[in-house]
C-alpha positions in Angstrom: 117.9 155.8 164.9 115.1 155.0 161.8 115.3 158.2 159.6 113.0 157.0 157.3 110.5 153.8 156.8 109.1 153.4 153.1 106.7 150.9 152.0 105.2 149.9 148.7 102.8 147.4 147.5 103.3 145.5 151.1 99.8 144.1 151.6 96.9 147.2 152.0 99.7 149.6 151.8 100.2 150.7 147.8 102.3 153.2 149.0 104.0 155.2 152.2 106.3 157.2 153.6 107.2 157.5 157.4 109.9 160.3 158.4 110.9 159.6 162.0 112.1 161.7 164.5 113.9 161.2 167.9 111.6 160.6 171.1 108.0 159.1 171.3 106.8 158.4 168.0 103.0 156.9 167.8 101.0 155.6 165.2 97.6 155.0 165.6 94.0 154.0 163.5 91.3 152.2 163.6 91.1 148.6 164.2 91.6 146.5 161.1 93.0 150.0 159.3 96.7 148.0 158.7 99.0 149.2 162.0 100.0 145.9 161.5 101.6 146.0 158.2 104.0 148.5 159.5 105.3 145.8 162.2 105.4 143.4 159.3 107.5 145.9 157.4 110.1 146.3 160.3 110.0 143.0 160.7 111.2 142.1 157.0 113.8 144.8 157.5 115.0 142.8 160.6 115.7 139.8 158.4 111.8 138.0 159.4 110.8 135.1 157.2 109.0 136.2 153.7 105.9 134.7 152.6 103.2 134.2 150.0 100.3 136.9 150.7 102.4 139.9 151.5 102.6 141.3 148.2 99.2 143.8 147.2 97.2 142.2 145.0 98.0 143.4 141.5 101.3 144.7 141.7 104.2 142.5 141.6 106.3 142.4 144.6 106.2 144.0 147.8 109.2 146.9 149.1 110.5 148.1 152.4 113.3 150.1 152.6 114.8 151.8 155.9 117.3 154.5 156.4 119.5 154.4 159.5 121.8 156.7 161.3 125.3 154.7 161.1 126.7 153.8 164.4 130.6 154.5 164.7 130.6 150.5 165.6 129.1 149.5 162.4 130.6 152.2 160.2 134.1 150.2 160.5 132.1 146.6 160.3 130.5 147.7 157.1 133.5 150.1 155.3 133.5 147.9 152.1 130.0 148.2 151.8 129.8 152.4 151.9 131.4 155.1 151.2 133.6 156.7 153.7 132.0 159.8 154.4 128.9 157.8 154.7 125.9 159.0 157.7 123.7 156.9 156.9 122.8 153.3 156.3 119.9 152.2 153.8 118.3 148.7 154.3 115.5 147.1 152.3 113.7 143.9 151.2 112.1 143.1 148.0 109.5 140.1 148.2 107.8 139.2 144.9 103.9 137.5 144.8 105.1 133.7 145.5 107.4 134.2 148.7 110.9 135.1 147.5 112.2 137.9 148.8 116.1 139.5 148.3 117.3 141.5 150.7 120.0 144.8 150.4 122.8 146.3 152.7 123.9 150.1 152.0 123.0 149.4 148.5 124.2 145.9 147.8 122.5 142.7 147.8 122.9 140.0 151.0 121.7 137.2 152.5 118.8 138.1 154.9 120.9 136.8 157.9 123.4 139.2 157.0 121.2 141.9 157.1 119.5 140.6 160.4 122.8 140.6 162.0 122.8 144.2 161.3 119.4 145.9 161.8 119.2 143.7 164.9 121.5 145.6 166.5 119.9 149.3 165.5 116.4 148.1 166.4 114.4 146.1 169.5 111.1 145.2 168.0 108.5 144.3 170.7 104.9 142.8 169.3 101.9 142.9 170.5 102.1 139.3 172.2 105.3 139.9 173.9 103.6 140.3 177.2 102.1 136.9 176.8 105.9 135.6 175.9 106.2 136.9 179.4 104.7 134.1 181.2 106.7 131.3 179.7 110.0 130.3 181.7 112.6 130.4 178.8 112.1 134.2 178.5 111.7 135.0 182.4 115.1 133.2 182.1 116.5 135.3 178.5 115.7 138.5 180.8 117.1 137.4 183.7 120.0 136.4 181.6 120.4 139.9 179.9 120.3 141.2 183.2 123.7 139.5 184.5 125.4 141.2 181.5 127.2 140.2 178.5 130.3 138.1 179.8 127.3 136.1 181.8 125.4 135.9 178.5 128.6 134.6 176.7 129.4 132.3 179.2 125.5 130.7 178.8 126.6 130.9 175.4 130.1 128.4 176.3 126.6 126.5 178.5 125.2 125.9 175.3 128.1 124.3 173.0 129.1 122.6 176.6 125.7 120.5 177.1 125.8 120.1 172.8 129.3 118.7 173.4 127.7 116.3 176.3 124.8 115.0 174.2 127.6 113.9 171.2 129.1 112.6 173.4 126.7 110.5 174.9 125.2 109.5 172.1 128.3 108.1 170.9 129.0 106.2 174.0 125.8 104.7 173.8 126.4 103.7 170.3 129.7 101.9 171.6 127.7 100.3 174.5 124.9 98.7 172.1 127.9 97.5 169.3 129.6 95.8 172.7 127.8 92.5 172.8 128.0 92.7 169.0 132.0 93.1 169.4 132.2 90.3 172.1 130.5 87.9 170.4 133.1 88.3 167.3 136.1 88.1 169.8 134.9 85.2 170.9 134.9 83.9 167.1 137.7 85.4 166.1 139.5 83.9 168.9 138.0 80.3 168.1 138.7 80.6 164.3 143.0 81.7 165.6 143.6 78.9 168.0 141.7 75.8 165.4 144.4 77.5 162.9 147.1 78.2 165.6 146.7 74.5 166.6 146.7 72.8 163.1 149.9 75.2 162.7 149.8 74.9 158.8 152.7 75.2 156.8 153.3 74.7 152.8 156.8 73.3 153.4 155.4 70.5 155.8 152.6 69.8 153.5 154.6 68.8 150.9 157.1 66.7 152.9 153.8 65.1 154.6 152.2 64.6 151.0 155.5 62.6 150.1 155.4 61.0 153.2 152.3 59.9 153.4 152.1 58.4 149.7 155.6 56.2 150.3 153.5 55.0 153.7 150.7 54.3 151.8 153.0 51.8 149.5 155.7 50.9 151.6 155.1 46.9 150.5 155.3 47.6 146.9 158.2 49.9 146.9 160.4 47.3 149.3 159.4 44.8 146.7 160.3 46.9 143.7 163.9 48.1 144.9 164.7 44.6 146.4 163.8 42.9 143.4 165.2 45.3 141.4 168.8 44.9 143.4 168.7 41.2 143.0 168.4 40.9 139.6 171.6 43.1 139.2 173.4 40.7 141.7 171.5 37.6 142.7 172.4 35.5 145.2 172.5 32.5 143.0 173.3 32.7 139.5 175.4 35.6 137.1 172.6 38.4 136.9 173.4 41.4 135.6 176.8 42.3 137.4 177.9 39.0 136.5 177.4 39.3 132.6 178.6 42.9 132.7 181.8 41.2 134.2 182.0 38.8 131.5 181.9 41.9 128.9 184.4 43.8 130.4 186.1 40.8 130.8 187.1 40.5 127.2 186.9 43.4 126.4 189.9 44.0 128.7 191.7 41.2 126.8 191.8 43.4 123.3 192.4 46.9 125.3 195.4 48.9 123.4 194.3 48.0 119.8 191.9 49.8 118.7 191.4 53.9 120.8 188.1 53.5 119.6 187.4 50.2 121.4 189.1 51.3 124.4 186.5 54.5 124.5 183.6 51.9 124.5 185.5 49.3 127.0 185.9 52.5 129.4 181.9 53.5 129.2 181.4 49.5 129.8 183.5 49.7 133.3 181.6 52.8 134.3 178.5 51.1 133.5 179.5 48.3 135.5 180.4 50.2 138.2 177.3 52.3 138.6 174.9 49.2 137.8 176.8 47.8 141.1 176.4 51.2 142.9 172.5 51.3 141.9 172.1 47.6 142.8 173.4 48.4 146.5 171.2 51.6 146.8 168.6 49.4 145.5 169.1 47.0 148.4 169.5 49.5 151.1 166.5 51.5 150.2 164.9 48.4 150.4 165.6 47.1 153.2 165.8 50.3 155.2 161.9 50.6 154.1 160.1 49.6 157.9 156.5 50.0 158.5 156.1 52.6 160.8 152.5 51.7 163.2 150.5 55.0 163.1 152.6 57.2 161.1 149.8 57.2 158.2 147.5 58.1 160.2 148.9 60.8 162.1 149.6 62.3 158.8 146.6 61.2 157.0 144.7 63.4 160.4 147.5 66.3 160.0 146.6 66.8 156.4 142.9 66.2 157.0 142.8 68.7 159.0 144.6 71.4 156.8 142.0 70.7 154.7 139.3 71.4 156.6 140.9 74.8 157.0 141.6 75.4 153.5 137.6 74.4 152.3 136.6 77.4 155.6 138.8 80.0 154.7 140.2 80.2 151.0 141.1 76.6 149.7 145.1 77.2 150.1 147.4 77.4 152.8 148.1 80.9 152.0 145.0 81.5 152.1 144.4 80.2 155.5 147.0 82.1 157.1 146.0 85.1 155.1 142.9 84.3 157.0 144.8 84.5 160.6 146.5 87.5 160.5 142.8 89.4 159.3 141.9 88.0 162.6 144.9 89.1 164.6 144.5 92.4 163.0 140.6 92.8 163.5 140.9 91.5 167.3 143.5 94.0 167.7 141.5 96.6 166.3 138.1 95.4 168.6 140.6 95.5 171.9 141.4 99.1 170.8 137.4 100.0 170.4 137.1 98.6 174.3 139.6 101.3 174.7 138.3 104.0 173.0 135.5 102.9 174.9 136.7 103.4 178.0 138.1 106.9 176.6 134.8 107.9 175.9 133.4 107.6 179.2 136.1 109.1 180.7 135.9 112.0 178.2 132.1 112.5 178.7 132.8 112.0 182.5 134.8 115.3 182.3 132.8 116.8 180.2 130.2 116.8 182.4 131.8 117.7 185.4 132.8 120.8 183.3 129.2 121.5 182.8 128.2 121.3 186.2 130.4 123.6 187.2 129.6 126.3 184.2 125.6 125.8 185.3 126.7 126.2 188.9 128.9 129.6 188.0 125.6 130.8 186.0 123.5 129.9 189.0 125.4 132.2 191.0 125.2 135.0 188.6 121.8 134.7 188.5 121.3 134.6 192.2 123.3 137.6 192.4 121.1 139.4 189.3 117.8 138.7 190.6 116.8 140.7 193.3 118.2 143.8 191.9 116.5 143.0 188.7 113.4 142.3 190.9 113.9 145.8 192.7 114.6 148.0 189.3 111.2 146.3 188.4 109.3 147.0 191.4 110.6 150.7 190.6 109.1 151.3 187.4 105.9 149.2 188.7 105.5 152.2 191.2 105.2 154.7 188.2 102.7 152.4 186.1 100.2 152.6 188.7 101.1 149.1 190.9 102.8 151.1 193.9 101.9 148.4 196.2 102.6 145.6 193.5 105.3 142.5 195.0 107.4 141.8 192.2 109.8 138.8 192.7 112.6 137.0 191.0 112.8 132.9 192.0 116.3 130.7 190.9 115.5 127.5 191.5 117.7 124.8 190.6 116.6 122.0 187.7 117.4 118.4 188.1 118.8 118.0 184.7 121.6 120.3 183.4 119.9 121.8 180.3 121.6 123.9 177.1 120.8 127.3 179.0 122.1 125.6 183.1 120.5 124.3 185.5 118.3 127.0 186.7 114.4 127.3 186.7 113.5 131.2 186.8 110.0 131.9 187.8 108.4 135.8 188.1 106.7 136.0 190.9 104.1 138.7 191.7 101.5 140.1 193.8 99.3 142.9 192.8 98.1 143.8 196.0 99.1 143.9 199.7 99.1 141.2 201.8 98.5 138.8 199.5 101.1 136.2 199.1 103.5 136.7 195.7 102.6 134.1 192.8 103.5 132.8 189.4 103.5 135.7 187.0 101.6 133.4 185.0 98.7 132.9 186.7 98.4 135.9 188.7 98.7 138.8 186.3 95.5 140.2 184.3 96.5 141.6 181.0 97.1 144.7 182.0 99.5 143.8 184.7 101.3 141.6 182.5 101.6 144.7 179.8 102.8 146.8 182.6 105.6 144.2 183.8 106.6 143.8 180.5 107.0 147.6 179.9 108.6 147.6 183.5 111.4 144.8 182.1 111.8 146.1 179.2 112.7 149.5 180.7 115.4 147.9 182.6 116.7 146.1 179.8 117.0 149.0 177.5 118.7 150.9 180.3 121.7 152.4 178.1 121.0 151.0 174.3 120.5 152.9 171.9 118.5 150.7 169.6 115.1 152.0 168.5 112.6 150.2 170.6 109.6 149.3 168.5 106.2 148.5 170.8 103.5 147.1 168.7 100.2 147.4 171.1 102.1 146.8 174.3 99.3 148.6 176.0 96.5 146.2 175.6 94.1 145.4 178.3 95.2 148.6 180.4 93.2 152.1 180.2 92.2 155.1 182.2 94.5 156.8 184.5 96.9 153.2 184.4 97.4 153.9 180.5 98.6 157.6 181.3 101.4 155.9 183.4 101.9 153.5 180.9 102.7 156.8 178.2 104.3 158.3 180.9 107.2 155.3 181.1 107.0 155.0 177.4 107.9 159.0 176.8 110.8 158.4 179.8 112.3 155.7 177.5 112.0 157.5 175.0 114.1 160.2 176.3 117.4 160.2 174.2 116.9 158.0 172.1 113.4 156.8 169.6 110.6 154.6 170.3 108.2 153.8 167.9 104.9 152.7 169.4 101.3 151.5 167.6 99.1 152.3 170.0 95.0 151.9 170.2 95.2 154.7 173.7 94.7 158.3 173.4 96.3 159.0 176.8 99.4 157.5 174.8 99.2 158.8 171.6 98.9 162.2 173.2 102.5 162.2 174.3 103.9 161.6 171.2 106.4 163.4 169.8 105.5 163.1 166.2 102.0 160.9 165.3 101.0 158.8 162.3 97.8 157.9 161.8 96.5 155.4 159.4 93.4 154.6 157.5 91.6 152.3 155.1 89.8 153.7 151.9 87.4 150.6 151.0 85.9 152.5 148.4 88.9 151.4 146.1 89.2 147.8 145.0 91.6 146.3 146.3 91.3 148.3 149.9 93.8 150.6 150.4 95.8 152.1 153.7 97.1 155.4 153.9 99.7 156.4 156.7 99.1 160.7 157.3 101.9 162.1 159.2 99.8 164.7 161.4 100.3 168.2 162.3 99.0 169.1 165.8 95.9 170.7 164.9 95.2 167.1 163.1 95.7 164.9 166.7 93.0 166.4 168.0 91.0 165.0 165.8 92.7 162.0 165.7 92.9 161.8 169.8 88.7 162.1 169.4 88.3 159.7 167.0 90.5 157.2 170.0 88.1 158.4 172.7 85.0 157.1 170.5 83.5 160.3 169.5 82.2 162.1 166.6 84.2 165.1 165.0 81.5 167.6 167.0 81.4 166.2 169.9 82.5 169.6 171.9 83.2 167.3 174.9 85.4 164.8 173.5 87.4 167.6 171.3 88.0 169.3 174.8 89.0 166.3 177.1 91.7 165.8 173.6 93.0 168.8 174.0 93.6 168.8 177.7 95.1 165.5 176.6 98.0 167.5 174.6 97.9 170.0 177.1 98.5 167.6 180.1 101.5 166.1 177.7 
């Protein structure tokens, strides 16, 4: 329950100071007087978005404070904010001239979602457009919902991250389906660029044994010439050459051996020279003659290397470089055959997941199929006692093609004001005033059992006469044990208030000002014939107000 609602400097009000009370309380003025800024005022206490123009002009920033009686259920919740013998809970907002606003919890400062979290749950506010919300699906559906209950509500909840969970993962299939062409066309050239390399099958060793090879092919003449001629002039076929005069040296050198140690040092170098000049000469002769053109073999090597090096200018300019270049590719098609898998993964997973959301939307469908006509029957109920005893009032589930964040259920309200007239949308059957009367209906049903203060701001527009005495008569009924605050432009509602603002504009100030009175019950009279459009003499008026509070 709201104790207490103080406002300062919060747009025509400078200053004031509401002190509720359990049951029916009503505040009422003139058109234009400021009822308004008090639903702006709960509004910023329920965490609403500040803005620019809410502070009076002249003063410096706007205040709202509200006390609360603490609920056992926030009382744990909120122990490190209050002490622990604490009743009550104080709530407030502070929003200076250009928007910025800071917002307190028993006392301390909080973020403003904090302290919507909080007052949300100790107050239902209700504007005055609410029953034109009323004809739009999604909140036919939100009431419908809160009708099934709270596991149903959590399990549209699980609905909710389900179908989010569905369109990530969609949109991430998608973006693998549109990078697939892109990821087959590099296959395809990674797996040209690995069999050129696999078929040249490049190796440093082998280069530099086809490098030797191909250079002694490339003079195979020369080098024949060279070693042969070379091996003939150390034994020619005619003539001493050079084994012959070496044998003449050693010769007699042989013939003075035992004279001179020193000599015979030199003598044995001589022989060993003689020896290996024969050895080279024969080595000579074989290379020489064991050099044979080989048809083709240059240019099978000459092609080999060529074609290393066309590999080498693509990918690097060495050999290491080029096989470097090979196993990136090995790597990178492995890692393109695992995204086809992960492809195929995420269709299966998005497969799943949306079998999983088919069956949550078919398990809320039931719900809802099983809420509805009782909903539909409560409302009919409370329709009887706002005047619309012969009112149709029904409750359509209808299912949706696509599987949305909420199921996939269309909710329609259908209604029929009169008998034997076919039901119809609520939305294009329903004057104002029957609108304002469902919604009071629905809203009774909902609040069956809360104890939140309900807050109507105008909910009785477009009704009057005997209809708006049922209307107060509904709103009194829900207020019964607990408290409703309702700004209300009827006299046959603000008669059945339990305790009655009123508030009023002094434009002889500059800027205006508003003024909320709380009124004793001599003053509501007055009050109630200022509502029925009278003067303050008008005998007749002042009588029908009275039998107004009498009737109450």
């Amino acid at each position: 329950m709201l104790h207490e609602l103080r406002v300062e400097n919060l747009l025509l009000i400078e200053r004031a100071e509401l002190c509720l009370q359990p049951g029916l309380n009503v505040i009422t003025g003139e058109t234009g007087a400021g009822k308004t800024v008090l639903a702006s005022a709960l509004d910023l206490l329920l965490g609403g978005r500040a803005r620019q123009g809410l502070v009076r002009p002249g003063a410096e920033e706007a205040y709202v404070e509200g006390v609360f009686a603490l609920p056992d259920e926030l009382r744990t919740e909120l122990a490190d904010r209050l002490p622990p013998d604490a009743e009550e809970l104080v709530v407030a907002r502070r929003v200076n001239a250009e928007g910025r606003s800071r917002a307190y919890l028993g006392g301390r400062s909080c973020a403003a979602g904090e302290l919507r979290d909080v007052t949300t749950r100790l107050v239902s506010f209700y504007g005055q457009h609410e029953h034109r919300r009323l004809t739009l699906a999604a909140a036919q559906l939100e009431l419908l919902d809160a009708a099934c209950g709270p596991e149903h509500l959590a399990a549209r909840t699980a609905v909710g991250r389900r179908h989010a969970s569905v369109r990530a993962l969609a949109a991430s299939l998608d973006g693998l389906r549109e990078r697939a062409g892109a990821r087959d066309r590099e296959i395809d050239l990674l797996n040209f660029e690995l069999a050129e390399i696999e078929e040249a099958d490049p190796s440093e060793a082998e280069e530099a044994e086809l490098t030797t090879r191909r250079d002694r092919l490339r003079h195979v003449e020369a080098l024949r010439s060279a070693a042969l001629l070379a091996a003939e002039a150390f034994s020619p076929d005619e003539g001493p050459g050079v084994a012959g005069l070496l044998a003449q040296g050693a010769g007699g050198l042989d013939g003075i051996g035992g004279v001179d140690p020193e000599l015979d040092g030199l003598a044995e170098r001589w022989r060993a020279l003689a020896i290996e000049g024969t050895d080279l000469a024969a080595e000579l002769r074989g290379y020489g003659e064991g050099l044979e053109h080989e048809p083709g073999a240059l240019e099978a090597i000459e092609e080999r290397l060529a074609a290393w090096d066309r590999l080498k200018r693509k990918h690097g300019g060495t050999l290491v470089a080029v096989l470097d270049h090979a196993e990136r590719c090995r790597d990178r098609r492995e890692e393109l055959d695992g995204a086809e898998v992960a492809l195929e993964a995420a269709t299966a997973e998005l497969r799943s997941e949306e079998e999983a959301l088919e069956q949550e939307a078919l398990a809320l469908r039931a719900a809802r199929l099983e809420a509805a006509p009782g909903l539909a029957a409560a409302v009919r109920e409370r329709l009887a006692a706002l005047a619309m005893e012969t009112a149709v009032f029904e409750i359509a589930v209808e299912p949706r093609e696509a599987t949305g964040p909420t199921g996939a259920d269309a909710v329609e309200f259908r209604i029929a004001a009169n008998p034997g007239v076919p039901a119809g949308p609520l939305r294009e059957i329903a004057s104002g005033g029957e609108l304002s009367r469902v919604m009071l209906a629905l809203l009774g049903v909902a609040n069956d059992g809360s104890q939140a203060t309900l807050v109507f701001d105008e909910i009785d527009a477009g009704i009057g006469g005997q209809t708006a005495r049922a209307v107060g008569e509904q709103l009194r009924e829900l207020a019964d044990g607990r408290q409703l605050l309702c700004i209300t432009h009827l006299p046959q509602i603000a008669s059945l208030g339990a305790r009655h603002f009123s508030i009023a504009k002094d434009v002889s100030v500059e800027p205006a000002r508003t003024t909320v009175q709380t009124l004793e019950k001599r003053e509501v009279v007055g009050e109630l014939v200022r509502m029925l459009g009278a003067g303050e003499d008008d005998v007749a008026a002042r009588r029908h107000a009275k039998k107004l509070l009498e009737a109450a």
